[in-house]
C-alpha positions in Angstrom: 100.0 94.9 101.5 96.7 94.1 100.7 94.2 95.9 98.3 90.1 95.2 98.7 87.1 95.2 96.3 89.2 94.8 93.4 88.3 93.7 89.9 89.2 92.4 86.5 89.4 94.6 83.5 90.1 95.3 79.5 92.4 98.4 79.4 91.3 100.6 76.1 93.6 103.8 75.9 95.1 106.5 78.6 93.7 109.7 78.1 96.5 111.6 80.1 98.6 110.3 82.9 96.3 110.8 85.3 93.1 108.5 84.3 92.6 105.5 81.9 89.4 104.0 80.1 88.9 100.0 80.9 86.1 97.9 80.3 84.8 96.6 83.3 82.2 93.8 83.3 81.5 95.2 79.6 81.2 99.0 81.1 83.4 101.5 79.9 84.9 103.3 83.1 87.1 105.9 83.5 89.6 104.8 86.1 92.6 106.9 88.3 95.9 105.9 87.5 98.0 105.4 90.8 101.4 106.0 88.4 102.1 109.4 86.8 104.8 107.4 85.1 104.9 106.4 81.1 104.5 102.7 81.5 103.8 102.6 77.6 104.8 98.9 77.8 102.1 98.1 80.4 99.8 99.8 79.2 99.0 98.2 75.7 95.8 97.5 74.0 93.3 95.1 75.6 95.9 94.3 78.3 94.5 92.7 81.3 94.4 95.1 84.0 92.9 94.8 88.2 91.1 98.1 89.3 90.4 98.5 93.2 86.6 100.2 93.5 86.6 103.3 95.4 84.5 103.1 99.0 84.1 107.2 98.4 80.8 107.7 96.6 81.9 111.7 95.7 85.1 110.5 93.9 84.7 111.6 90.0 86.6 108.4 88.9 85.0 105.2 91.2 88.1 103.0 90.3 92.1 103.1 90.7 94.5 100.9 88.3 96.2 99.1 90.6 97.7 96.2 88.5 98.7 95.1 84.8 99.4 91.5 83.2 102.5 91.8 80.8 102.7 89.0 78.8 102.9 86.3 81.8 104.0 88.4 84.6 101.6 90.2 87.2 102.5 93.6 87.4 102.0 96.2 90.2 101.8 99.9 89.1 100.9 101.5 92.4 102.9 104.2 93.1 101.6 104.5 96.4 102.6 100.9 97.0 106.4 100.7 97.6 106.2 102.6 100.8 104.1 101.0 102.2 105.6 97.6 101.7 108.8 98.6 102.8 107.2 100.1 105.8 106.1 96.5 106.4 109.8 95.1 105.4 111.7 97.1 107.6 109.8 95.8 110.7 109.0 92.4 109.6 112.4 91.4 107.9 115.2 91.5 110.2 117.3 93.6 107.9 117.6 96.2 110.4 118.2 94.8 114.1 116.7 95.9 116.9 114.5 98.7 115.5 113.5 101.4 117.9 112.3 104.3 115.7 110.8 104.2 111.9 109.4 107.4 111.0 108.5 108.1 107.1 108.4 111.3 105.2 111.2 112.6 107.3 112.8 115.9 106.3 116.6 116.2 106.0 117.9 119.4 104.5 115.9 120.2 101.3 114.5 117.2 100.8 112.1 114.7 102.8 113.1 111.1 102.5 111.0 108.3 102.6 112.1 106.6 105.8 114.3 107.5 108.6 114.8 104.8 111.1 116.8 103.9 114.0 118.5 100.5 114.8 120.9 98.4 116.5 122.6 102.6 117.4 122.7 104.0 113.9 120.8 106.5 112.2 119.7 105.7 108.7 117.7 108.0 105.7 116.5 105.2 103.1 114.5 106.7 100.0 112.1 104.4 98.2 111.5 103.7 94.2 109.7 101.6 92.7 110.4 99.9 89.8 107.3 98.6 87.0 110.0 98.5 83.8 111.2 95.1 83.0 113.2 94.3 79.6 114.7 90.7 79.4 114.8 90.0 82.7 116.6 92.9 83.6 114.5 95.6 85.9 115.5 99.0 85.2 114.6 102.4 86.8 113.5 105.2 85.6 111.3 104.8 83.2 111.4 108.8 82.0 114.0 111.4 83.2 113.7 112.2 87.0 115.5 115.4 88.3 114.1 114.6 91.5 115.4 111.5 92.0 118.9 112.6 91.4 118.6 115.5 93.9 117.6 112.9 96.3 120.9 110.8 95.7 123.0 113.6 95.8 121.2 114.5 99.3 122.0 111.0 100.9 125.1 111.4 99.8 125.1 114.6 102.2 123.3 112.8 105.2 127.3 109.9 104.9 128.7 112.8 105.5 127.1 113.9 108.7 127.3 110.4 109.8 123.9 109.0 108.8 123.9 105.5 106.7 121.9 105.9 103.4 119.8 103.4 101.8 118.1 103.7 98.3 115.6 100.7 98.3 114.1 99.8 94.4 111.2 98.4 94.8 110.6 95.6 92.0 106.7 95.4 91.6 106.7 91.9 89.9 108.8 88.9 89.6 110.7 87.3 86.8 113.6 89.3 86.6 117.3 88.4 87.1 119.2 91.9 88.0 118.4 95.1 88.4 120.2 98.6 86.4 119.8 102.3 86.3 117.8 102.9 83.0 120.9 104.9 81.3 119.6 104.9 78.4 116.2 107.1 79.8 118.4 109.3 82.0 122.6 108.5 82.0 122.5 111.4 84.9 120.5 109.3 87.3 122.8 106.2 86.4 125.9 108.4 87.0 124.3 109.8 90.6 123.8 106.1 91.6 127.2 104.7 90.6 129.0 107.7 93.0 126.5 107.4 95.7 127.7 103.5 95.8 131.4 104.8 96.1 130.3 107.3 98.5 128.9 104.5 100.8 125.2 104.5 100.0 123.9 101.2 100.4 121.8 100.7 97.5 119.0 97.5 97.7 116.5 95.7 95.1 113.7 94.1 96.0 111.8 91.8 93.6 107.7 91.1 95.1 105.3 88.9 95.0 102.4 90.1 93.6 98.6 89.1 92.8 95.5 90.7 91.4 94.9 92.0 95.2 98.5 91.8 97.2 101.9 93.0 97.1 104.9 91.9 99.4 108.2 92.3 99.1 110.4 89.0 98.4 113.9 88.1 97.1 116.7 90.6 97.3 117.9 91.0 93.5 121.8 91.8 92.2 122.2 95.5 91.3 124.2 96.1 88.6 125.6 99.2 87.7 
């Protein structure tokens, strides 16, 4: 995936969830943030961030935060982005053999999961998270409580029983980490969903990337440990 007319910037504070004040080229903007999510320990003090300028001159906010440096590691906080690198992995990789259907945002009962796709004669649901919190080496997801993503869980579990195979695919927007584990500490519910979902035959998958100040693609498969 690849992100145009981007730039360098000083991140000063976060407002709300939803927009940011950097310094760009010694301009204070107000910038979109593409991540409703907390990410207090991306988003410190004078961290260097990577905004992508909007082409839409009636936007209120002419910039989205797309990526953060933490300490040494680039960091992509596009929420938007783990779709659509997957989108690109599940045709590109191989994982799946002989693909003849991908269709995303598919409905499925009450919910409407990411991917469903269709290879090699089986039927598969995959729902998509992406990861941004790294501690030690160790990825971890989520980063506050999430009722939805449980719900989701507990819904692929549904789609085993009706024959489907069910994939949860965490996305890990950086490199530099070992493993990957449910954040228990955030939210022990979401750890507990994943943990029965594995013995109920969910395949769950993590990712690490590669990222830069203007790409993401998805790179090494990492050990998920739960």
């Amino acid at each position: 995936m690849q992100y145009e007319n981007m730039e360098k910037g000083i991140f000063l504070d976060r407002p709300n969830r939803f927009i940011a004040n950097v310094e760009i080229r010694g301009v204070k903007e107000v910038c979109h943030v593409k991540n409703t999510g907390r990410c207090r320990e991306l988003l410190t003090p004078r961290a260097t961030v990577y905004v992508q300028k909007s082409n839409n001159p009636d936007r209120k906010t002419k910039y989205d935060l797309i990526g953060v440096i933490k300490g040494d590691i680039m960091i992509n906080m596009d929420s938007q982005a783990p779709n659509k690198v997957v989108g690109e992995w599940i045709q590109e990789s191989g994982y799946f053999k002989n693909v003849t259907y991908i269709k995303p945002e598919m409905k499925y009962g009450n919910s409407r999961f990411d991917f469903y796709v269709e290879a090699d004669g089986k039927k598969i649901f995959m729902e998509v998270k992406g990861v941004t919190l790294e501690e030690d080496g160790i990825a971890r997801f989520p980063d506050a409580p999430t009722l939805r993503g449980v719900k989701h869980i507990q819904e692929l579990k549904e789609c085993i029983n009706e024959g489907y195979e069910a994939y949860i695919f965490f996305v890990i927007q950086m490199k530099h980490v070992q493993e990957f584990r449910p954040n228990d500490l955030t939210h022990p519910e979401f750890g507990d969903a994943l943990r029965q979902a594995r013995q109920a035959g969910v395949h769950i998958l993590a990712y690490d990337s590669n990222v830069t100040e203007d790409s993401i693609k998805i790179d090494t498969e990492i050990k998920v440990i739960l």
